[in-house]
C-alpha positions in Angstrom: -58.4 -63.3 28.7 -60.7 -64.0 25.7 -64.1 -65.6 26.0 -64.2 -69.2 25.2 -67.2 -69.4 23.0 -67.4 -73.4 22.8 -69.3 -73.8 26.6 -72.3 -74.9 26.5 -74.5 -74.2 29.5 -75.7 -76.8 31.1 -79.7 -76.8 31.7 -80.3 -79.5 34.3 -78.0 -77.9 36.5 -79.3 -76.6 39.6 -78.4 -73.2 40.5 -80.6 -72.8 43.4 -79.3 -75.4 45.3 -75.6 -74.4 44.2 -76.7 -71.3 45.7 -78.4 -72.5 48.8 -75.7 -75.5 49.5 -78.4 -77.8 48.8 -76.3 -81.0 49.0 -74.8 -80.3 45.6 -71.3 -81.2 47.1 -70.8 -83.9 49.4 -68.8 -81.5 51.9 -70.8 -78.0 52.8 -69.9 -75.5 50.5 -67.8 -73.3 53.4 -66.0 -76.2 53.8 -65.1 -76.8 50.3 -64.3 -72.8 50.0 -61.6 -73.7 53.2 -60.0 -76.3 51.3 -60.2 -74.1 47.9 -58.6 -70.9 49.5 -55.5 -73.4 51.4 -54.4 -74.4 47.7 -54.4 -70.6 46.6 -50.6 -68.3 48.1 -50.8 -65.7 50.8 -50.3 -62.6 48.8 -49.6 -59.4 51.0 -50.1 -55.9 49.7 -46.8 -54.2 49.3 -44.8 -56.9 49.4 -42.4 -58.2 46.2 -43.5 -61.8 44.8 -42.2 -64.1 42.1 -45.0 -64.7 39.1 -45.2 -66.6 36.5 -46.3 -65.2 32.7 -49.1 -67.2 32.0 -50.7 -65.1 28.6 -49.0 -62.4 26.4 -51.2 -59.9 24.2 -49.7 -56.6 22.3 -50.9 -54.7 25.7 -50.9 -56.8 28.5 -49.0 -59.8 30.3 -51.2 -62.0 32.5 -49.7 -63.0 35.5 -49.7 -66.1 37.7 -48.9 -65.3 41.8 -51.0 -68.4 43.1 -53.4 -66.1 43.9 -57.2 -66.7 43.5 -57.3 -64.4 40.6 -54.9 -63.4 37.9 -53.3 -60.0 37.4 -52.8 -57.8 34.1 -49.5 -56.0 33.7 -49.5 -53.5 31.0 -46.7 -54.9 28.2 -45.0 -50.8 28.5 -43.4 -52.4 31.6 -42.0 -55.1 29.8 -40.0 -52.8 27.5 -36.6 -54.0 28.5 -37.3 -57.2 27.5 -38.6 -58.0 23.8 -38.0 -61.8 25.1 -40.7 -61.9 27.5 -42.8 -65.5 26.3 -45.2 -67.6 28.6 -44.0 -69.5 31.1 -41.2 -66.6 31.6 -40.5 -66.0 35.7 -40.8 -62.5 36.8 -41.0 -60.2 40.2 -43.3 -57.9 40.6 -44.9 -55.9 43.4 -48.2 -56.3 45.2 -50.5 -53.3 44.8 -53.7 -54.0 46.2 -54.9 -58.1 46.8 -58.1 -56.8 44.9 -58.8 -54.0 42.9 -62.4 -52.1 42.3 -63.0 -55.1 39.9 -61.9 -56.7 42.2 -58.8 -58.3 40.2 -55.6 -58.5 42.0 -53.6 -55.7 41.2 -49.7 -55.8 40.5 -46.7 -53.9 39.0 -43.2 -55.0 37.4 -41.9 -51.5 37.3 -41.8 -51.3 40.8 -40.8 -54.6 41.8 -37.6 -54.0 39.5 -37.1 -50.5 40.8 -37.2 -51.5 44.7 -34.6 -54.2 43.8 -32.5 -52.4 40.9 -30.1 -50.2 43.2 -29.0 -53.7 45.1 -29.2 -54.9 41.7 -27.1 -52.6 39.7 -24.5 -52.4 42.4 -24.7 -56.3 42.4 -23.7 -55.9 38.3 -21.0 -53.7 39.2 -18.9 -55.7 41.5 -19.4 -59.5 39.6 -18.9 -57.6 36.0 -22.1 -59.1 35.0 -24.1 -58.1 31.6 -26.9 -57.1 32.0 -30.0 -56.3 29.3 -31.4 -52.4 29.3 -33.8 -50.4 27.2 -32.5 -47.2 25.3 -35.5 -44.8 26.2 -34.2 -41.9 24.0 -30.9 -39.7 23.5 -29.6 -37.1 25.8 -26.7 -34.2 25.4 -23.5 -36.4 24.7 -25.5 -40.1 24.4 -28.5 -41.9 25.5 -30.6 -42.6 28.3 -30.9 -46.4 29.3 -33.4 -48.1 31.4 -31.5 -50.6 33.4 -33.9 -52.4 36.4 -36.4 -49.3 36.1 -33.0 -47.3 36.7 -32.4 -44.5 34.1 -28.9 -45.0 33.4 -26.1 -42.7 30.8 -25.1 -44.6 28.0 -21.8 -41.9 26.3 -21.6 -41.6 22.7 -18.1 -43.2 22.8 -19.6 -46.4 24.6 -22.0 -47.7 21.8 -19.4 -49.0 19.9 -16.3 -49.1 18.8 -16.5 -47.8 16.0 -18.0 -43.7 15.8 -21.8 -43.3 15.8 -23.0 -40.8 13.1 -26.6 -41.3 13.5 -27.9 -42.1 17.4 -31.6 -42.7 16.6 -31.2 -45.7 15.3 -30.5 -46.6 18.7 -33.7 -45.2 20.1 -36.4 -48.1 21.6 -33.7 -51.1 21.3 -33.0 -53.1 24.0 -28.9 -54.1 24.2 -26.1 -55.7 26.6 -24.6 -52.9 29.0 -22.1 -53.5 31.6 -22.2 -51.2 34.5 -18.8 -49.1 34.1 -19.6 -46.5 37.3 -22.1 -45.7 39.8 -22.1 -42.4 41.6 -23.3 -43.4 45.0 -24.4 -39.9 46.0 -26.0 -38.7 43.7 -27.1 -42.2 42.3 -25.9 -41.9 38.6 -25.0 -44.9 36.9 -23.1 -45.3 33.3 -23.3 -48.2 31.4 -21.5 -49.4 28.2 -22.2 -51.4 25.2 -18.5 -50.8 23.7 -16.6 -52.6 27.0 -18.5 -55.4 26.4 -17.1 -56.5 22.8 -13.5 -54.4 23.6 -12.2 -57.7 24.9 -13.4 -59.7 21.8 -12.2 -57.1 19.4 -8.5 -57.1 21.4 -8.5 -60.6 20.7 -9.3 -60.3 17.2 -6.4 -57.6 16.8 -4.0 -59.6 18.3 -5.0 -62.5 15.9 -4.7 -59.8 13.1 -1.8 -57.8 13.8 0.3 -61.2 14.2 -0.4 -62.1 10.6 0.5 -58.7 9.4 2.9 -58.2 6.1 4.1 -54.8 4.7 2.9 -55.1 1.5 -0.4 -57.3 2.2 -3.0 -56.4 0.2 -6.2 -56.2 2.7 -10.0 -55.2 2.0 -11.5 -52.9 4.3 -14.3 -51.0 5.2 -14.1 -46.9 5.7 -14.4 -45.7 8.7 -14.1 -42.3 9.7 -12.6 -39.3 7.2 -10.5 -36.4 8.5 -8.4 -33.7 7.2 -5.3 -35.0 7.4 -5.9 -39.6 6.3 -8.7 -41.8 6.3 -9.5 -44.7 9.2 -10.1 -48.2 7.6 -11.3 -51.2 9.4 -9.6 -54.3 8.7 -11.6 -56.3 10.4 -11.5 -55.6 14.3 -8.3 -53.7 13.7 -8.1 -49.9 12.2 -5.5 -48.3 10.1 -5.0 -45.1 8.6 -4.2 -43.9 4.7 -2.4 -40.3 5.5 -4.2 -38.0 2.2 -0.4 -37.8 0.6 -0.8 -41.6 0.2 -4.6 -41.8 -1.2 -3.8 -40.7 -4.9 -0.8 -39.7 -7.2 -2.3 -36.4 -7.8 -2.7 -33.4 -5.8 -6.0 -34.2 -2.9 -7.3 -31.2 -0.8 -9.6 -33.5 1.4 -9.6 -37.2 1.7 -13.7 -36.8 0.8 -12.7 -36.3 -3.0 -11.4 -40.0 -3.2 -13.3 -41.9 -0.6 -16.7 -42.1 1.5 -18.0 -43.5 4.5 -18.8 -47.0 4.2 -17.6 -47.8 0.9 -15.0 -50.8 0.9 -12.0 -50.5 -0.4 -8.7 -52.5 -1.3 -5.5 -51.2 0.6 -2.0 -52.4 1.1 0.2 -52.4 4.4 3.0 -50.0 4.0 4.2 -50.5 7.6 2.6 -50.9 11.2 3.8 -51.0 15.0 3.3 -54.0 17.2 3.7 -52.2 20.1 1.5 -48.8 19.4 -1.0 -51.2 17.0 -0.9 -48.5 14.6 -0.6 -49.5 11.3 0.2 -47.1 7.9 -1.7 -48.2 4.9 -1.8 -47.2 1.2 -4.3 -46.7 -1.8 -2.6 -45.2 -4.7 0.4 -47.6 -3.9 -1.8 -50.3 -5.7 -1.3 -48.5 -9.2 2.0 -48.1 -11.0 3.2 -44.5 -10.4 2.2 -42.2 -13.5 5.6 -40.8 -14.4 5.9 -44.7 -15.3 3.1 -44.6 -18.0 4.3 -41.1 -19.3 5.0 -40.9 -22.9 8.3 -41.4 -23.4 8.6 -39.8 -26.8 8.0 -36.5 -24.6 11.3 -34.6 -24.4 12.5 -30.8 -23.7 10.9 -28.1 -25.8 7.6 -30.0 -26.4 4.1 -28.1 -25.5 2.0 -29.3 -23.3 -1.3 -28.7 -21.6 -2.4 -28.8 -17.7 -4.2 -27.6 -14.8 -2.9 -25.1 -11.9 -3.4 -27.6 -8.6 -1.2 -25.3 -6.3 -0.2 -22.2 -6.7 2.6 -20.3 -4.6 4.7 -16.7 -4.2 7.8 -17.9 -6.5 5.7 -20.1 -8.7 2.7 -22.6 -9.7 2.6 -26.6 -10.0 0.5 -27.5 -13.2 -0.8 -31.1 -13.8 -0.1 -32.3 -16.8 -1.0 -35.9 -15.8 -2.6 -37.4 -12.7 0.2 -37.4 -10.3 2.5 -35.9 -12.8 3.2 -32.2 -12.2 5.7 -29.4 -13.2 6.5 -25.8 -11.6 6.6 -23.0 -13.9 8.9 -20.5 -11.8 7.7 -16.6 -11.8 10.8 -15.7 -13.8 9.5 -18.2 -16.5 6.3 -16.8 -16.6 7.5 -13.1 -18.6 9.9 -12.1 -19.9 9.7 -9.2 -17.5 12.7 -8.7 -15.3 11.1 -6.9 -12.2 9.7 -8.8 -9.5 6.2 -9.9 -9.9 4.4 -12.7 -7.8 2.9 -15.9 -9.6 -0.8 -14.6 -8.5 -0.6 -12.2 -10.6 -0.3 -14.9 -13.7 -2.5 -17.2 -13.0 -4.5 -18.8 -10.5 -5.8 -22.3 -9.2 -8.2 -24.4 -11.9 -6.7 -22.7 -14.5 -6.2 -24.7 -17.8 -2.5 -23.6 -19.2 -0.5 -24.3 -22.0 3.9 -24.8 -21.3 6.5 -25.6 -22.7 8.8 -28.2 -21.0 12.0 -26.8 -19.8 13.6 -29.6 -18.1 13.1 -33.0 -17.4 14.1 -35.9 -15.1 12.3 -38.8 -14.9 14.4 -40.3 -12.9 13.7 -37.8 -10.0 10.5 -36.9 -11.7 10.8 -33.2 -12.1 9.4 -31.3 -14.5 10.2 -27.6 -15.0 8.4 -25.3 -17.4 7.7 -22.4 -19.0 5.1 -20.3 -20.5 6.9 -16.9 -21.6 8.4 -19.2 -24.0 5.4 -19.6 -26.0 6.3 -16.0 -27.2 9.5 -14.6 -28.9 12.1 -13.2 -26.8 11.9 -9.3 -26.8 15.8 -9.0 -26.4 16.2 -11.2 -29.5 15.9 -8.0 -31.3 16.7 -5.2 -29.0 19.2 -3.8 -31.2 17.2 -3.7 -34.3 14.0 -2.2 -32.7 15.4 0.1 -30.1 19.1 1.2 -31.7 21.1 3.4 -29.6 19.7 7.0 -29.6 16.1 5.7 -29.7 13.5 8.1 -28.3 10.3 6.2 -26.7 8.3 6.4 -24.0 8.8 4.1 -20.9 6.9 3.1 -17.3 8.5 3.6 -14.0 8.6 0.3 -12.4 10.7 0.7 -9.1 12.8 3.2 -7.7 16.7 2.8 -6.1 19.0 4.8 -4.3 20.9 5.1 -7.7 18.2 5.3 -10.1 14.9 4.7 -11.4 14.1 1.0 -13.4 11.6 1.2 -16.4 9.7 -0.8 -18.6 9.8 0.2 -22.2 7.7 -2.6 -23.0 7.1 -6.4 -21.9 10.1 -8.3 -20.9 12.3 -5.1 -21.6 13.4 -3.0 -18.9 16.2 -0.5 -18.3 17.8 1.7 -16.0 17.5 5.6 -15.4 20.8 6.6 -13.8 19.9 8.9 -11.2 22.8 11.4 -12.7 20.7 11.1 -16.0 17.7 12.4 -15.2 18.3 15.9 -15.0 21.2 18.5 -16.3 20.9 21.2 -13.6 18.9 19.9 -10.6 20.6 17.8 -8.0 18.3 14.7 -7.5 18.9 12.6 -4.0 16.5 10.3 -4.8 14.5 9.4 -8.2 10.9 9.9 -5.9 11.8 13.2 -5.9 11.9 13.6 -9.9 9.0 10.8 -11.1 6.6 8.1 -9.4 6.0 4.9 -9.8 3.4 4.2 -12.5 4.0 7.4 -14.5 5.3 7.5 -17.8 8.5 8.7 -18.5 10.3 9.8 -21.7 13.9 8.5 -22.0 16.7 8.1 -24.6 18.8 4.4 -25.2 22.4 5.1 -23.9 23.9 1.9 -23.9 22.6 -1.8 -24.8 23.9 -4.8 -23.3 22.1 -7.6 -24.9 24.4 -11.1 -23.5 23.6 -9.8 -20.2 20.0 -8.1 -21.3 21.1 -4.6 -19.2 19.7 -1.3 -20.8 20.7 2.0 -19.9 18.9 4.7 -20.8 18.8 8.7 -19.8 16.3 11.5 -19.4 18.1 14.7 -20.0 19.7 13.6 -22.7 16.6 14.6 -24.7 17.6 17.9 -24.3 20.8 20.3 -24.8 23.0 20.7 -22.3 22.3 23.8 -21.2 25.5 24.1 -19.4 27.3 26.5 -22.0 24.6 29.1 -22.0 24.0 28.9 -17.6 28.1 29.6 -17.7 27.6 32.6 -19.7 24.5 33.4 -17.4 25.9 33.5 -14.8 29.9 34.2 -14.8 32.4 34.4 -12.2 32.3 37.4 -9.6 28.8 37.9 -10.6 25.7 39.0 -8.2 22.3 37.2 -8.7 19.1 37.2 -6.6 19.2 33.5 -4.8 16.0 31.8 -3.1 17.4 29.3 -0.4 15.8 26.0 -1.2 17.1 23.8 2.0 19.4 24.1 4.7 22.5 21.1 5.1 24.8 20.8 7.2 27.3 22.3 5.4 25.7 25.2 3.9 22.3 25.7 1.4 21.4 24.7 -1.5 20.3 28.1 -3.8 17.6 28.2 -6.4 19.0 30.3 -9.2 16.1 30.3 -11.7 13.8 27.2 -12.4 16.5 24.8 -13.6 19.8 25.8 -12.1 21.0 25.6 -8.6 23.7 26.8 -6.8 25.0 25.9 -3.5 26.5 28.3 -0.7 28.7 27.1 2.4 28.0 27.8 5.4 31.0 30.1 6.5 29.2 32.3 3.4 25.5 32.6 4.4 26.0 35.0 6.9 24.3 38.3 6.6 25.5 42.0 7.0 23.9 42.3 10.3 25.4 38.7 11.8 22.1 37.1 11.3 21.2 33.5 8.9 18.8 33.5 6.4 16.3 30.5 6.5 14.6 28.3 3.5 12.5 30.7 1.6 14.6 33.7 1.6 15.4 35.6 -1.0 18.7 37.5 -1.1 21.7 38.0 -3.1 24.7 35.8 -3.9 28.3 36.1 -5.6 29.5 33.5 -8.5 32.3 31.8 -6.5 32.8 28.9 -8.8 31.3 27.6 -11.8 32.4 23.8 -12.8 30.4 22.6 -16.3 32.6 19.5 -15.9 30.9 18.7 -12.2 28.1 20.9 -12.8 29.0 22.6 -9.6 28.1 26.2 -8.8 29.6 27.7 -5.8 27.8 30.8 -4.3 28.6 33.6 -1.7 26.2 35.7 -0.1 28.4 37.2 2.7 31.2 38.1 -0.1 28.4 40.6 -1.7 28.5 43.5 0.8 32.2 41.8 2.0 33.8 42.8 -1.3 31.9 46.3 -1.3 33.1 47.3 2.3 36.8 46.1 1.6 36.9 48.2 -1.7 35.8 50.9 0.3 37.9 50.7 2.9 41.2 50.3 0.2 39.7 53.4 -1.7 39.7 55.3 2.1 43.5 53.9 2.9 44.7 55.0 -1.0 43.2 58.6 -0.8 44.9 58.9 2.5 48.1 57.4 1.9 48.1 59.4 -1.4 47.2 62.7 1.0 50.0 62.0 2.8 52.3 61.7 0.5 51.4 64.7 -0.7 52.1 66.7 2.7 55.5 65.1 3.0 56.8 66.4 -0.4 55.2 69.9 0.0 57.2 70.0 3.7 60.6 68.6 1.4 60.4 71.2 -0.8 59.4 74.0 2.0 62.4 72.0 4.0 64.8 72.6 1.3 64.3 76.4 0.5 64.1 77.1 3.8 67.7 75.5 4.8 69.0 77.6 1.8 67.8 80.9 3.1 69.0 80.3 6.9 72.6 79.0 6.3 73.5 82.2 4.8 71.9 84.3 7.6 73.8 82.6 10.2 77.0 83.0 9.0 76.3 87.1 9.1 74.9 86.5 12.3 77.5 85.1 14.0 80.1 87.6 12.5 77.5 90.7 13.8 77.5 88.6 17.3 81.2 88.6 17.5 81.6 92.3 16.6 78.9 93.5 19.4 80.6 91.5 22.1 83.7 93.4 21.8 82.4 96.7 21.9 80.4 95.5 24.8 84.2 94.7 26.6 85.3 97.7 25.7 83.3 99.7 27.5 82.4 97.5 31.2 85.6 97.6 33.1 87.3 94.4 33.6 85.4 92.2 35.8 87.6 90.8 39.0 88.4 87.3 40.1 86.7 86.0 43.4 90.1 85.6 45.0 90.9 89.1 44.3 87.2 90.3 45.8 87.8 88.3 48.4 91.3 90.1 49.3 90.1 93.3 49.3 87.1 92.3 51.7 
């Protein structure tokens, strides 16, 4: 304590005999220190005892046991409670009955952390608030002193509302309630949020029954996501969804609102049950297509900014909360696909021209090729039939090749026009995509903006002099180009081709000949009207060993003839000569044979031999 500087000392007074018990008193002084020291309290070291707070200083609390002395308590211990004042009763714990100053020494912290299990527990079970001391923050909250117990305090349990900035917290002393104790390990969690839940359920009950759709409310932001915005109504929370914060385009709610800021909304619905409730902020200005100028019409320009783009198109906004889509086919006059990326892009100031418009649905189409003239307006006049030009290979089909001649002009290559003597399967073979091509107008349909164009028609048909070249039953020197099924197809020279079937391929020696190999063919067919040249390669040494073989048969058969008339005519004469030499034969015959009988006696019968035997 301080000094009181007022005494006075007194001089007549007698210390000596004070000192000596000198009859200063009227009772010895031993018996006077008996009766002092039975007013004064027992106090026992180690033992818990109820004090009263008898000075406060910024660093100490004196304290009252009924002790013969007083004890200082540093004020640290006294954290918990910023309401301490004089007179205040408090426990604390007996240290030593005198100190080496010999002062009676005591402790608060330990009194309160002796008693603070029984007493948390105690909280616990009769739901009882009780007053702690945020110490400092922690992974995931804060650490609470509660009865010299460090205690959790979560995040989500400060408040009900979320806590963006937890130091504020820091050396504050608040209501808790004791929400779990681990008995084990001897955690304890406390909350601050439980204690005004009940209050604030209350309030939303109150609230939520005077609820109107269409109330106009104030409220207070609370949280900001991606999707809305959270606005306390007073105890209650509703949400704007981002589509309803503005009539224009919004990528994140953070470009209309902030944190904190207060803001007028109206109830567009809400659920009694689920206490969710839907509110609005652009609702609570007329809708812009309603102030749009109503002299604008169909064919007007106007100007805007690219809020979205997409593949088939981009949505320009020509007013807040008024927007238009300017399809990819409106954006060129170019009739092969192109995507709308390729135009334009996001934040892009544009310039359209309004194609339709319904203000009772409130779409807006537009267009920006139209700002230029339409190249087909004068496709006859500037590419006539017969026109020669030059053109870019835009895509390829099966059936042909499409070009651009220029912008918003394009044609088609049939693939039958690209070339008078080579048989093309597919354009890729002939040209690329990209390259420049030279090509001749054919045919112009303007209503339905179709051009058809050709290749080889910048040159002669070469088919009159390739039939002279190469005429029927004539042998020419073939490369085989590639094999089919049905037989190969035959370079010729560099532009014509030929094809040979397979039954005609064969070689002299039984073999096939392969891609690459050079031999000989026969002119089977020629067709200028198909363009179709049919070869033989077996018919080459075929024909050669059948003529010789008819040449062999004629100079025999013509041999033989020969010998058979030669043996006629030898035939003839002799028949003459040997018909009159028989006759004189026969006579000469007859004339022997009767001078032979003449002269033999006459022969006898066997009967008559037989007699004489």
């Amino acid at each position: 304590m301080e000094a009181n500087n007022n005494v006075v000392a007194n001089e007549n007074f007698d210390w000596n005999a004070f000192e000596n018990d000198l009859g200063v008193y009227s009772q010895s002084k031993d018996e006077i220190a008996a009766a002092y020291d039975k007013t004064l309290s027992n106090v026992n070291v180690g033992e818990v005892v109820e004090g009263t707070v008898t000075g406060l200083s910024k660093r100490e609390v004196i304290v009252n046991v009924g002790y013969k002395s007083e004890a200082i308590i540093p004020v640290s211990e006294f954290r918990y409670n910023p309401d301490l004042k004089v007179g205040d009763k408090i426990e604390v714990y007996v240290e030593s009955a005198e100190d080496r100053n010999g002062q009676l020494a005591l402790s608060h912290k330990k009194a309160r952390q002796l008693k603070s299990w029984d007493r948390v527990n105690e909280a616990l079970e009769n739901d009882e608030i009780i007053k702690g001391y945020i110490k400092c923050r922690t992974k995931g909250g804060m650490i609470v002193d509660v009865f010299g117990i460090e205690a959790f305090l979560p995040g989500s349990q400060i408040d009900v509302k979320p806590i963006r900035d937890y130091d504020v917290y820091v050396d504050k002393t608040m209501e808790f309630k004791v929400v779990k104790i681990n008995q084990e390990f001897r955690n304890v969690v406390v909350s601050h949020k439980a204690l005004i839940e009940a209050e604030l359920e209350a309030q939303k009950q109150v609230i939520m029954s005077k609820l109107e759709k269409g109330q106009i409310l104030e409220g207070t932001v609370k949280n900001i996501t991606s999707y809305g915005v959270f606005v306390d109504l007073g105890g209650v929370d509703g949400l704007i969804h981002i589509t309803d914060l503005s009539w224009g385009r919004v990528s994140h709610p953070e470009e209309v609102v902030a944190l904190d800021q207060k803001i007028q909304v109206v109830i567009l619905d809400f659920d009694d049950a689920k206490k969710r409730i839907a509110l609005g902020l652009k609702q609570l200005t007329p809708h812009p297509w309603e102030a749009l100028d109503q002299n604008l019409k169909v064919g007007d320009k106007v100007k805007g900014k690219v809020v979205v783009m997409a593949d088939y198109g981009a949505f320009v906004e020509i007013a807040t909360g008024v927007e238009g889509l300017i399809h990819v086919s409106e954006m060129s006059w170019s009739q092969h696909l192109r995507s709308a990326q390729e135009f334009m892009k996001v934040g892009d100031e544009v310039e359209a021209v309004i194609l339709t418009l319904d203000r009772d649905e409130r779409k807006m189409s537009l267009g920006i090729k139209q700002l230029s003239a339409d190249p087909w307006a004068e496709i006859e006049t500037k590419y006539p039939v017969g026109t020669k030009t030059t053109a870019k290979v835009r895509n390829f089909t099966n059936f042909g090749v499409f070009v651009e001649i220029e912008e918003g002009i394009d044609g088609l290559i049939h693939i039958s026009d690209l070339s008078w003597t080579k048989k093309v399967k597919h354009p890729g073979e002939f040209t690329q995509v990209g390259a420049d091509i030279e090509v001749v107008v054919l045919e112009i349909d303007k209503d339905n903006r179709r051009l058809s164009l050709g290749h080889k028609q910048l040159e002669e048909n070469p088919w009159a002099g390739i039939e002279s070249k190469f005429p029927l039953d004539s042998v020419h020197e073939g490369t085989i180009t590639e094999m089919t099924d049905k037989g190969a197809v035959v370079s010729l020279d560099e532009n014509v081709e030929g094809f040979c079937p397979t039954r005609q391929l064969t070689k002299e020696d039984g073999s096939v000949p392969k891609v690459g190999d050079k031999i000989e063919f026969k002119i089977l067919e020629f067709s200028k009207a198909t363009k179709r040249i049919t070869l033989s390669h077996l018919r080459t040494y075929d024909d050669v060993r059948k003529a010789e073989a008819a040449a062999e048969k004629a100079e025999k058969r013509a041999a033989a003839d020969a010998t058979k008339s030669t043996v006629k005519k030898i035939n003839a004469s002799v028949e003459k000569t040997t018909l009159g030499d028989i006759a004189g034969l026969a006579a000469l015959k007859s004339a022997m044979e009767a001078a032979e009988a003449k002269k033999a006696p006459a022969k006898k019968s066997k009967k008559e031999e037989s007699a004489e035997e």
